[in-house]
C-alpha positions as CSV (number, residue, x, y, z in Angstrom):
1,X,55.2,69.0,70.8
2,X,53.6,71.6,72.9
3,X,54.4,75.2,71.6
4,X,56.5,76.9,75.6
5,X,54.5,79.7,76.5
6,X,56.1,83.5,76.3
7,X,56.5,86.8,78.2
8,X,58.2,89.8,77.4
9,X,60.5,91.4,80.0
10,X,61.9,94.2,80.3
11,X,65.7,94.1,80.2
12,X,65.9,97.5,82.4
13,X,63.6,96.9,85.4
14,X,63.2,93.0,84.8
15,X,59.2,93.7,84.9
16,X,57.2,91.3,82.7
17,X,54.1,91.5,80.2
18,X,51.9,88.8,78.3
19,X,52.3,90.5,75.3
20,X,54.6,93.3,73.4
21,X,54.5,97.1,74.0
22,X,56.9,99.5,71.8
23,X,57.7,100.8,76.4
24,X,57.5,98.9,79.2
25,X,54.5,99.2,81.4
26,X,55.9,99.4,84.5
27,X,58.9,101.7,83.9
28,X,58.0,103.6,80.4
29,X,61.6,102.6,78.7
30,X,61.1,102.4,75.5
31,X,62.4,99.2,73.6
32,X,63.4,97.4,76.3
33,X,60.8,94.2,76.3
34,X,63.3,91.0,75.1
35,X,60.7,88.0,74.2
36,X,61.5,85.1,76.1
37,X,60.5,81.0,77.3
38,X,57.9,81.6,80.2
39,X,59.1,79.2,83.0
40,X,57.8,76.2,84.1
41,X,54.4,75.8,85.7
42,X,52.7,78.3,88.2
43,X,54.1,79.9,91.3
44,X,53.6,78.3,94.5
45,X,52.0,80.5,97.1
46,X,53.6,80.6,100.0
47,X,51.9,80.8,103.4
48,X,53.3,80.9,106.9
49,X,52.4,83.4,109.8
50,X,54.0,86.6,109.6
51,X,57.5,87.5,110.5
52,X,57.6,89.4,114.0
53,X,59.3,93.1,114.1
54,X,61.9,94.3,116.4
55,X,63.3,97.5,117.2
56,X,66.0,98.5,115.3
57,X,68.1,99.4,118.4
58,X,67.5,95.4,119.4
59,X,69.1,94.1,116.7
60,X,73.1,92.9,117.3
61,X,75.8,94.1,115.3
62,X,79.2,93.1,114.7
63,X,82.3,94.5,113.4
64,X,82.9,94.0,110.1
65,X,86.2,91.4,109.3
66,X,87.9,91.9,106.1
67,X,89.6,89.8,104.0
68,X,92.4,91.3,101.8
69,X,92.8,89.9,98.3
70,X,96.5,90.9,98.3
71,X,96.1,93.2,95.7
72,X,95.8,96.7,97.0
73,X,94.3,98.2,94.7
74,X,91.5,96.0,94.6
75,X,91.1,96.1,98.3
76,X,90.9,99.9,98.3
77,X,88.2,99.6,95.9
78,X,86.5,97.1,97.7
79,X,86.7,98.9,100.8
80,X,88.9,97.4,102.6
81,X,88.6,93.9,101.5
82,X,85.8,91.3,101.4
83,X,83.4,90.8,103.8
84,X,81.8,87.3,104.5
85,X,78.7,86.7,102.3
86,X,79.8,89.5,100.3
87,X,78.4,89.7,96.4
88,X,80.6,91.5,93.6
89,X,79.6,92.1,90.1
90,X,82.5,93.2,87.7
91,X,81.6,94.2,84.1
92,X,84.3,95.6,81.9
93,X,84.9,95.3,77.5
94,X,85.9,91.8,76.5
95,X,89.7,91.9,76.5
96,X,90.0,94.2,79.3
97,X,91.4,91.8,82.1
98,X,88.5,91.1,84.7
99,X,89.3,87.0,84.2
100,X,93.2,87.5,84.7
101,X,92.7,90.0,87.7
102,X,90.3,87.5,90.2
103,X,92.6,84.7,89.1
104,X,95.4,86.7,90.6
105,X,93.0,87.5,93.5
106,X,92.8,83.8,93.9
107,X,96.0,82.5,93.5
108,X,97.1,84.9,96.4
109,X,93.9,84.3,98.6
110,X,94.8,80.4,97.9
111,X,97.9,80.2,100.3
112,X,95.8,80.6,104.1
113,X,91.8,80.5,102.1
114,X,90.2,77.9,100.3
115,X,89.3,79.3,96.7
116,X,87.3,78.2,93.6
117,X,86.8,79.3,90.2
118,X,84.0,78.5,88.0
119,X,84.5,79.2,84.4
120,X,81.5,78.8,81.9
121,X,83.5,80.1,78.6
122,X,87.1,79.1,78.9
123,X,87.7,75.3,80.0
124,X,90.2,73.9,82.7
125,X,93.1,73.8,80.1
126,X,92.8,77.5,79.2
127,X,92.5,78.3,82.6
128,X,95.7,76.4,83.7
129,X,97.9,77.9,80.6
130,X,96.7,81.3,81.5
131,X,97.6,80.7,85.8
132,X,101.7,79.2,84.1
133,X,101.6,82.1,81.9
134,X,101.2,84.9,84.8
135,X,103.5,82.3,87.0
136,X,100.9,82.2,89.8
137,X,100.2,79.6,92.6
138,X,98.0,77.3,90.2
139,X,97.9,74.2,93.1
140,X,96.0,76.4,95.5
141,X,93.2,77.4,93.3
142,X,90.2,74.8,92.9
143,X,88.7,75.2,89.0
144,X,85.5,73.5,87.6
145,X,83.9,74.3,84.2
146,X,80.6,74.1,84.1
147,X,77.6,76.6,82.8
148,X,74.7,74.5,84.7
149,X,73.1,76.4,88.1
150,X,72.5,73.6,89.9
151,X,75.7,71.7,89.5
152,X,77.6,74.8,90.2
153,X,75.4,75.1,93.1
154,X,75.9,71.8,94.4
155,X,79.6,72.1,93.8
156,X,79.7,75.4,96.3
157,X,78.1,73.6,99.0
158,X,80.1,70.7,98.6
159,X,83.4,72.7,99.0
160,X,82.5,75.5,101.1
161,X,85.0,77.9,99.6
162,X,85.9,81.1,101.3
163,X,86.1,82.8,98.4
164,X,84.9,82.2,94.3
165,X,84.6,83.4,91.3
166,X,81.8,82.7,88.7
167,X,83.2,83.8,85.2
168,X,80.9,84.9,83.7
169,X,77.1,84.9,84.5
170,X,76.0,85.5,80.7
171,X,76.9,81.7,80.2
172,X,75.1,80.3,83.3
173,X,71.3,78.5,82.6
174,X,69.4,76.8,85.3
175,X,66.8,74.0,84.6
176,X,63.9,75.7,85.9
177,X,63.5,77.8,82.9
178,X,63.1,77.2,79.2
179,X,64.8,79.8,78.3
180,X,68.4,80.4,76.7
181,X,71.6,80.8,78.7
182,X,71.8,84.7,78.6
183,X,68.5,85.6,78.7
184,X,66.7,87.9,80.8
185,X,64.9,85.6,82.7
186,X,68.2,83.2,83.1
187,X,70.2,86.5,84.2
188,X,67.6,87.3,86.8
189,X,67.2,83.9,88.4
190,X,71.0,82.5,88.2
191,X,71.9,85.8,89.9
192,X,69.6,85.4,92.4
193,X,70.2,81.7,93.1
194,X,73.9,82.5,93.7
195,X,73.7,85.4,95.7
196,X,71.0,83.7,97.7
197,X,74.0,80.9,98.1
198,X,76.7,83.3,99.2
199,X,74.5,85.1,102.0
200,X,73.6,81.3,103.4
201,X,77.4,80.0,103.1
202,X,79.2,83.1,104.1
203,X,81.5,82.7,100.8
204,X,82.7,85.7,99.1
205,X,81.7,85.7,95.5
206,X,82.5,87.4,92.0
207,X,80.3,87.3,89.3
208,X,81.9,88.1,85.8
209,X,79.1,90.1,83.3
210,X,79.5,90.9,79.9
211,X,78.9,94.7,79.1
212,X,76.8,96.3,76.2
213,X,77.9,98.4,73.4
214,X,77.0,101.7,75.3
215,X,79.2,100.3,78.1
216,X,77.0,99.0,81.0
217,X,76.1,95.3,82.6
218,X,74.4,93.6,79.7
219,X,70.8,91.9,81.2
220,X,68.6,93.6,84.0
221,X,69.3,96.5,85.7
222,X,67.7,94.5,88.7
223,X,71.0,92.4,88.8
224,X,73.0,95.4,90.0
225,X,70.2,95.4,92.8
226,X,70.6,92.2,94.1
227,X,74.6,91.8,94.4
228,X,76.2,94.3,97.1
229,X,79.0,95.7,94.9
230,X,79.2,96.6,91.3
231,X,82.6,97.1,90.1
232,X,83.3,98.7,86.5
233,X,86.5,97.3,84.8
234,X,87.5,100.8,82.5
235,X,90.8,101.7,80.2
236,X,91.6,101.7,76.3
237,X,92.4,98.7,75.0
238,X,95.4,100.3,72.9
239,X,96.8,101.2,76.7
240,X,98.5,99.8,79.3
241,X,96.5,101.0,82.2
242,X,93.3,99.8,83.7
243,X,90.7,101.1,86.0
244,X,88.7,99.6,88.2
245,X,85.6,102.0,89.8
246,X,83.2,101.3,92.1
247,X,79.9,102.1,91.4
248,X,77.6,100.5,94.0
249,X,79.3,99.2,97.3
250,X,77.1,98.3,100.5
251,X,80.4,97.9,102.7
252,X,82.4,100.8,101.2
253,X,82.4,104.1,99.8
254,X,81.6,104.6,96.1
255,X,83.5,106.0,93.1
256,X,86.5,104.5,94.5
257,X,89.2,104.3,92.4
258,X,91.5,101.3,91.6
259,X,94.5,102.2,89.3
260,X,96.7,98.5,87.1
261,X,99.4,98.6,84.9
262,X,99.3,95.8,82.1
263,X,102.1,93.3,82.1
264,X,103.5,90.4,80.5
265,X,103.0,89.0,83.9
266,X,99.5,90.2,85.1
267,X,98.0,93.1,86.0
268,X,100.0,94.9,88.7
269,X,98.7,97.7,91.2
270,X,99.8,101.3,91.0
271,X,100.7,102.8,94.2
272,X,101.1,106.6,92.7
273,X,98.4,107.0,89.7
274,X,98.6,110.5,89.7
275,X,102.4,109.8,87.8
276,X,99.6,108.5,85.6
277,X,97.8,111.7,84.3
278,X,100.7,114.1,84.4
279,X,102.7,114.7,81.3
280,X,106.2,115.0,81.4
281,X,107.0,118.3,79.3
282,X,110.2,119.9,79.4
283,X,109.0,123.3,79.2
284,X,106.1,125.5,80.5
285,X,103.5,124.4,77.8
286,X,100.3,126.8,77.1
287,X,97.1,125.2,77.4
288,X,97.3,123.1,80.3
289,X,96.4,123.0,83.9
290,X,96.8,120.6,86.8
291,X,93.7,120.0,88.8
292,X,93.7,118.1,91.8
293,X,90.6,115.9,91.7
294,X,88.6,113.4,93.8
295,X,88.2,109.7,93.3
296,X,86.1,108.4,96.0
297,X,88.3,109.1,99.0
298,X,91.4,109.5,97.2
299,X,93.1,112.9,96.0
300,X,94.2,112.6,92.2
301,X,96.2,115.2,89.9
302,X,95.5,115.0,86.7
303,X,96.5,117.0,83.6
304,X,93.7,119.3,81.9
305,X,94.7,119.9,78.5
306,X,92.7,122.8,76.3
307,X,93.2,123.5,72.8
308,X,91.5,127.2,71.7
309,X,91.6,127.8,67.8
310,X,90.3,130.0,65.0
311,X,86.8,128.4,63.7
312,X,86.9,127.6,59.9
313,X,83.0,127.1,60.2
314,X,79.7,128.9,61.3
315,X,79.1,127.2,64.0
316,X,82.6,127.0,66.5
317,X,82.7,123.4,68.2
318,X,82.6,122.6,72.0
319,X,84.4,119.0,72.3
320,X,85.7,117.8,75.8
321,X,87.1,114.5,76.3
322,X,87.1,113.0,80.3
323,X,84.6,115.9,81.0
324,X,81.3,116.7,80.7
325,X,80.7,118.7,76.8
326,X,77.8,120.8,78.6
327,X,79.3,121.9,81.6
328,X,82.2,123.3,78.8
329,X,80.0,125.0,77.3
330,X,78.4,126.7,80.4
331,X,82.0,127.1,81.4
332,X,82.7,129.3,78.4
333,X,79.5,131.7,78.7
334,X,80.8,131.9,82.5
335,X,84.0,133.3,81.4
336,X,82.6,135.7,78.2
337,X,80.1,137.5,80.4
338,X,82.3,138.0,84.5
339,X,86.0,138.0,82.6
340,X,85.8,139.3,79.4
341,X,87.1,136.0,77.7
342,X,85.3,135.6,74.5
343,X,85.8,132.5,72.6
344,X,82.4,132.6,70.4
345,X,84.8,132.7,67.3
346,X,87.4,130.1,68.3
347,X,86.8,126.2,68.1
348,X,87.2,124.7,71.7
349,X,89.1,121.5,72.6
350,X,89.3,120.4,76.3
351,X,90.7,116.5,77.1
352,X,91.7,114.6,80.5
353,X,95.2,113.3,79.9
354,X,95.2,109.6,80.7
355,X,91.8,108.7,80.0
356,X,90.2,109.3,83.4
357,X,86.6,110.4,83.4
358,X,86.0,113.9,85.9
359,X,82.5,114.2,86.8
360,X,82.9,116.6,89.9
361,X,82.1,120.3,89.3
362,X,85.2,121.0,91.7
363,X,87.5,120.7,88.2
364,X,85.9,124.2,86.8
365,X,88.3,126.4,87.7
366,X,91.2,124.1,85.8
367,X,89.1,124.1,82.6
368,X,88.3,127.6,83.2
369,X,92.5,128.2,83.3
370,X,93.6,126.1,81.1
371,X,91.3,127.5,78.1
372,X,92.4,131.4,78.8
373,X,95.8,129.8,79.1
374,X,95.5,128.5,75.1
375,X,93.6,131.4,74.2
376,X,96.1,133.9,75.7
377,X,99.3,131.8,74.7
378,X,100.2,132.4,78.5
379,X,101.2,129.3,80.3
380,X,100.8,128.5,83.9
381,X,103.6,128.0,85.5
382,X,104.8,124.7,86.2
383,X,104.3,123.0,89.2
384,X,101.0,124.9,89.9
385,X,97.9,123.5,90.5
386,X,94.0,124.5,90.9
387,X,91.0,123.1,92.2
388,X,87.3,124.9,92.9
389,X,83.7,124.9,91.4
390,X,82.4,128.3,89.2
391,X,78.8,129.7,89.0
392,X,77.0,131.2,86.8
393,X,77.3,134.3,88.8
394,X,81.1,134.0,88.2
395,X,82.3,132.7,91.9
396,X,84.1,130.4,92.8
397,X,82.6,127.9,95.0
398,X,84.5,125.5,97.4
399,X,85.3,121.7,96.9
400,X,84.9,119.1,99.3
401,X,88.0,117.4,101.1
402,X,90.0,120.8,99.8
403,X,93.1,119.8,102.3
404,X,93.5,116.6,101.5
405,X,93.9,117.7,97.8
406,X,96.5,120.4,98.7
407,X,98.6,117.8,100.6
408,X,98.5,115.1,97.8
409,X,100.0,118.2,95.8
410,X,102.7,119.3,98.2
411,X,103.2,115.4,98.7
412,X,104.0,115.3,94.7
413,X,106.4,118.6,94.7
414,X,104.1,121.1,93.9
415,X,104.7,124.8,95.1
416,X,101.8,126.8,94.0
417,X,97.9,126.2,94.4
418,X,94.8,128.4,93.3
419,X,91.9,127.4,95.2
420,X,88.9,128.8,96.4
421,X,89.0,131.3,99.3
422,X,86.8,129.3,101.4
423,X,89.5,126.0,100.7
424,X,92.7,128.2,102.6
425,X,94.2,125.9,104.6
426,X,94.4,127.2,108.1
427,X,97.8,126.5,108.9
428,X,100.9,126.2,106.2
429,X,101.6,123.6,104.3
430,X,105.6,122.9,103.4
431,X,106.4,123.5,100.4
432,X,103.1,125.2,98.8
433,X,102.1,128.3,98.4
434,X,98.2,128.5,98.4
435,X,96.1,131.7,96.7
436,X,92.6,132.1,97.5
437,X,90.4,133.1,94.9
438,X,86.4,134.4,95.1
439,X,85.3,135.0,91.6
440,X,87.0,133.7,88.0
441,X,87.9,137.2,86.7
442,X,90.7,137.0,90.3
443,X,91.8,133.7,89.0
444,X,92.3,134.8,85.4
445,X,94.2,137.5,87.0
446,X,95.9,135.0,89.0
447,X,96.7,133.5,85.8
448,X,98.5,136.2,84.6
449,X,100.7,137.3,87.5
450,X,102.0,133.5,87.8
């Protein structure tokens, strides 16, 4: 039998070579060509006269419709809901709860829509003790098993479903190509194939993807190019709680934050996730600091904990957990040199309480509190929190949305916030006093008048 040809492709921009290079030709990342069965016969050429332009004031719009997936949380991450045509990629750790959250998305879109869901590693028995399990509405939820493109193709055209759910893509092979189910190549083209579907049909679709070790989509980076949304399933296995972020959204904002609670029953929205990253202590505890964050458009407290102690070795270590470990250490130099708080003899400990991940700068000043706080053994006072970005120069910059983050903390019961100057609301807000700070020596002084 004929030997199948090979190509290498790269498994980060999907480009493809005849033979092996230690980094990809067309985007220099090293180690990333994956050998793999070339497919079948040449490409056609295609020919045709060429597509007309119009003005892009010409063309028609329309409003968007959304369709809600009765869980809010979802929606809200989403955007609003699902639009027609719309393409959603979800990756999370195996375990995690992707499979158990679209059936729930299903069963409740099954009542007025017509659903389906496609499962290529579980069969139709799994799938119906899972939907008893979580008591959901099984009878309104259409299921075939089946890991072949073109029958899963035909299958969507033959039901025209509203909405569906492809779990997961990793399984998926089409017979065009000679390659194995999970491949680069059979990533590229099943994904391709079924978003090319979904625009045509006007159905709503979620593909499932397995994640690598390091924690992102496992295949192409070109498949997060060619869905609309890409939706990132996070949370510790050992906990309760899930999050659900967006990282790419064509009909939404990005970095939106969905926030579940585990159950014996499903995963169930959380309407107040700041409850979530607030501890409970019974006393004024030194240390920690509230910061009032941003997840996409949504105001979030959470609790930033700092732990300052004598260093038993040469070299004092810089660990942060939730944040950025550079940033603490820039943090630290920040407040040695404009506020004469030296910690280049004390080990440095700096975590988000709940497992949330803070990438805005706007959470410096918290960090910046919380360590003099542990150093000092002064703690803030409860009910206080802080907000604001420091320089290198010492000041203390302003953070985007700053109202909406001092009425999601009046709205909780706070009744003291230290912000930047520039952030001072212009009218009062009930219930909260608000000091305006310009440099990080005022807000260690702050600090110490609470």
């Amino acid at each position: 039998m004929k030997k199948a040809k090979t190509a290498y492709v790269c498994s980060d921009c999907g480009a493809t070579a005849l033979q092996w290079f230690g980094a990809c030709p067309s985007c220099g990342a090293a180690g990333t060509l994956v050998e793999t069965a070339s497919e079948r016969g040449a490409a056609k050429r295609l020919s045709g006269a060429a597509p007309g332009a119009v003005s892009l004031q010409d063309v028609a719009t329309r409003e968007l419709e959304r369709l809600s997936t009765g869980i809010a949380e979802l929606d809200r991450v989403l955007g609003g809901g699902l639009v027609a045509g719309q393409v959603v990629l979800i990756g999370g750790d195996p375990g995690i709860g992707k499979s158990t959250l679209l059936l729930q998305a299903l069963a409740a879109l099954g009542s007025a829509h017509k659903v389906l869901y496609v499962s290529g590693e579980e069969s139709a028995e799994q799938i119906a003790m899972r939907a008893r399990r979580l008591a959901l509405n099984a009878g309104a939820v259409n299921l075939i098993a089946e890991i072949q493109l073109e029958r899963i193709a035909a299958s969507l055209q033959a039901q025209r479903p509203d909405v569906a759910v492809v779990d997961s893509i990793q399984t998926l092979w089409s017979e065009a190509l000679e390659s194995a189910p999970g491949s680069v190549a059979q990533l590229r083209e099943c994904t391709a194939q079924l978003a090319r579907h979904a625009k045509k049909s006007g159905t709503a679709l979620f593909i499932i993807g397995h994640v690598t070790k390091e924690g992102a989509i496992a295949g192409p980076r070109v498949l997060e190019h060619i869905v609309d949304t890409v939706l990132y399933f996070e949370g510790d296995t050992h906990s309760s709680f899930r999050l659900v972020r967006a990282v790419k959204n064509r009909f939404g904002a990005v970095n939106e934050l969905g926030v579940f609670a585990m159950t014996d029953k499903g995963l169930r929205a959380v309407s107040n996730p700041s409850a979530l990253f607030l501890s409970n202590h019974g006393k004024d505890v030194p240390g920690s600091c509230v910061l009032a964050t941003l997840e996409g458009t949504r105001p979030l407290l959470v609790e930033i904990q700092a732990l300052v102690d004598s260093a038993h070795t040469p070299n004092p270590r810089r660990l942060s957990v939730g944040l950025e470990q550079n940033r603490l250490a820039m943090l630290l130099a920040v407040l040695n040199r404009h506020a004469g708080i030296a910690t280049w003899e004390q080990d440095v400990f700096v975590n988000a309480v709940g497992g949330v991940r803070i990438g805005e700068p706007a959470a410096d000043l918290a960090v910046c509190l919380a360590v003099v706080s542990s150093l000092t053994d002064r703690a803030i006072k409860n009910k206080t929190v802080v907000f604001g970005e420091v320089g290198l120069a010492g000041e203390v910059r302003p953070a985007p949305r700053g109202q909406d983050r001092l009425k999601e903390a009046a709205k909780l019961g706070f009744e003291k916030a230290v912000v930047p100057k520039a952030n001072l609301p212009k009218g009062k807000i009930a219930g909260l006093e608000v000091i305006g700070v310009e440099r990080v020596d005022q807000a260690v002084q702050v600090l110490r008048n609470l």
